[in-house]
Phi, psi and omega in degrees: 000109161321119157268143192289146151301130156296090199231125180291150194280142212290332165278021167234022171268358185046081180210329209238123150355183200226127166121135168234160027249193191280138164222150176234144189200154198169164187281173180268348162205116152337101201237341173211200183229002124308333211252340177287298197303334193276342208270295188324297206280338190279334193264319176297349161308300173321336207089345195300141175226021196224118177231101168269152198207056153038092170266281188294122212224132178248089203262183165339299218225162137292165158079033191225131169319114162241031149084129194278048165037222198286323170316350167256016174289334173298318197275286159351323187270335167260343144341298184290321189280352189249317175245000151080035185261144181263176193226136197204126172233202180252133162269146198239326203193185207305304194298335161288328204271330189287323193276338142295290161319333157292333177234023151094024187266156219281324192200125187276162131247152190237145206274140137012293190273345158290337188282352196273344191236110180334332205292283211303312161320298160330308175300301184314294215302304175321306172293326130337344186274126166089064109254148209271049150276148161276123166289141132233144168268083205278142191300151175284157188300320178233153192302092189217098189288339214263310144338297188290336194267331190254007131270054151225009170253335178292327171316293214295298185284341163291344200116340198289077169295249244292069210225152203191144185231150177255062183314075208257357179094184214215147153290154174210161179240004190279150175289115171220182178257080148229162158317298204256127155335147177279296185064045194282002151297328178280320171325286251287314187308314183293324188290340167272346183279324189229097196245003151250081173214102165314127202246117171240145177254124193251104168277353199276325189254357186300304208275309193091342176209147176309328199254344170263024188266348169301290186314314165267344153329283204283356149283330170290330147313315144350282183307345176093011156296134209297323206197195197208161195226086185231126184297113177228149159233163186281343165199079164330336292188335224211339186303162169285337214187122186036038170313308157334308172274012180239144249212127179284144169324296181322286214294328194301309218295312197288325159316328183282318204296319196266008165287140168253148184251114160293139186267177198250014143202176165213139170273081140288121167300314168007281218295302169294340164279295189301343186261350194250341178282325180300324191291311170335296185291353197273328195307311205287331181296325177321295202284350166287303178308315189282319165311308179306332190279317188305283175339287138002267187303349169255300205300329149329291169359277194311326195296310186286351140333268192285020144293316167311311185318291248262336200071036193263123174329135202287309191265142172226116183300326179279326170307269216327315192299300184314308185299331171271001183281329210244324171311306206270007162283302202298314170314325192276301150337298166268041201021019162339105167323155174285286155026293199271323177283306167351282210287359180283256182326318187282330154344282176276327164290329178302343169301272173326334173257014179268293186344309152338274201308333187280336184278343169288314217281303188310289217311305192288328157326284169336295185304307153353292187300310175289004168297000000 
């Protein structure tokens, strides 16, 4: 049993408009205080009422724009008091949390590479304790779910009710068109483990480009996730920091229009009969795959029975390639992803030769024994 978090509901944080999905937008790094105010007024035009902006920038390399630090608080701070947008950046370590909370900002996030490190979490949660700001929490730089969860438990043990995570993609060294892996398996998993926790989607560092970030918006709507994070500047062309990715208020605005937001139920009766009868059938198929699976997992046994007799080696590789040569034709047949069969099948032979090897492992024992 997964344990839940204690968290005020995102609509009581009096941070976000009435309406989904949530959305916060702002350049990726504060870079003068025309390009914050004018970046500012074009997204409050949208309706937009959540503005973010990058002070502190941790970047790669050195001797690189790392963002004009505290000095850009200011300028954040007439965002808020002239156009009446809260306001939100990343905190990295104790002294951004002192030096916002001085100037009134609204709401924190804490970045990918902070989140990878405990130390550095531990500090933020500690300066933050009894205080009623809303934290996000952006997923660690590697697919580590587990990382993620336990900087939201050090918050969670600060005190933090107003606690919210940012699904921003995974590094990768693998060739993809994206910055970042999406890895929407790891969301999909985090978002059932902790499903009163506000889920936000960052498309801006997923992509990495401008032109897929409309395509990863709207799957993560899709997944049924609260809100979006999105990089807009007033003349990208031109930012200090991920200029590639980042959306002129205008492009945002026509991207916003054309997203669809799926709702997370409907009382239609229609809608409520066809979906739980349908849902019936998905139980009973469940409850079909796992006898077949059972089934499955003894004749592996009995196999691995007379491999002991016979002394025959646990793997036999050309069977496996055969067996699996003839899944992904049949897979192909049903429209199956090949993918998707891989990791199905390969599954269950992985299953299957530890079942073997345990039944070899008894043997040697045995033998062992009888010295």
């Amino acid at each position: 049993m997964e344990r839940r978090f204690d968290v005020t509901p995102v609509g009581e944080w009096d941070i976000f408009p009435e309406g989904r999905p949530l959305i916060i937008a702002g350049p990726c790094s504060a870079e003068s205080e025309i390009q914050v105010m004018e970046t500012a007024r074009r997204l409050k035009d949208l309706g937009i009422g959540v503005f973010r902006a990058g002070l502190w920038k941790p970047r790669t390399h050195p001797n690189t724009f790392e963002g004009v630090g505290a000095a850009g608080l200011k300028w954040l701070q007439r965002v808020k008091s002239e156009l009446g947008m809260k306001i939100c950046t990343e905190v990295a370590c104790e002294k951004h949390i002192f030096d916002c909370l001085k100037f009134g900002v609204d709401m924190v996030w804490i970045g990918a590479r902070t989140t990878a490190n405990p130390f550095l979490v531990q500090e933020l949660a500690d300066a933050l304790k009894d205080v009623d700001m809303p934290v996000l929490v952006k997923n660690p730089v590697s697919p580590d779910p587990d990382l993620w969860a336990g900087a939201l438990e050090r918050f969670s043990q600060a005190g933090i009710k107003k606690l919210g995570v940012i699904h921003r993609g995974f590094s990768t060294s693998g060739r993809i068109k994206y910055r970042n892996s999406p890895e929407w398996k790891i969301a999909i998993e985090f978002r059932s483990r902790y499903p009163e926790i506000p889920f936000f989607c960052d498309p801006s560092h997923i992509a990495g480009d401008r032109k897929y970030v409309r395509e990863i918006s709207q799957r993560s709507l899709d997944l049924g996730l609260d809100g979006l994070m999105i990089e807009s500047h007033c003349d990208p062309t031109c930012a200090l920091s991920d200029a590639a990715q980042q959306l002129t208020p205008a492009d945002l605005g026509v991207m916003l229009r054309g997203l669809t937001v799926r709702e997370q139920d409907s009382d239609s009766p229609d809608y409520r009969e066809n979906i739980d009868q349908l849902r019936a059938r998905i139980d009973i198929i469940d409850e079909d795959l796992l006898s077949l699976l059972g089934e499955r997992m003894e004749v592996s046994r009995r196999i691995g029975e007379y491999k002991k007799l016979n002394n025959i080696a646990i793997l036999q590789t050309s069977r496996w390639d055969s067996v699996l040569e003839k899944v992904l034709s049949k897979g192909a047949e049903l429209g199956l992803p090949a993918e998707f069969v891989k990791m199905i099948f390969n599954g269950i032979h992985d299953a299957s030769v530890a079942v073997q090897n345990e039944i070899l492992s008894d043997q040697n024992g045995a033998s062992r024994g009888c010295r």
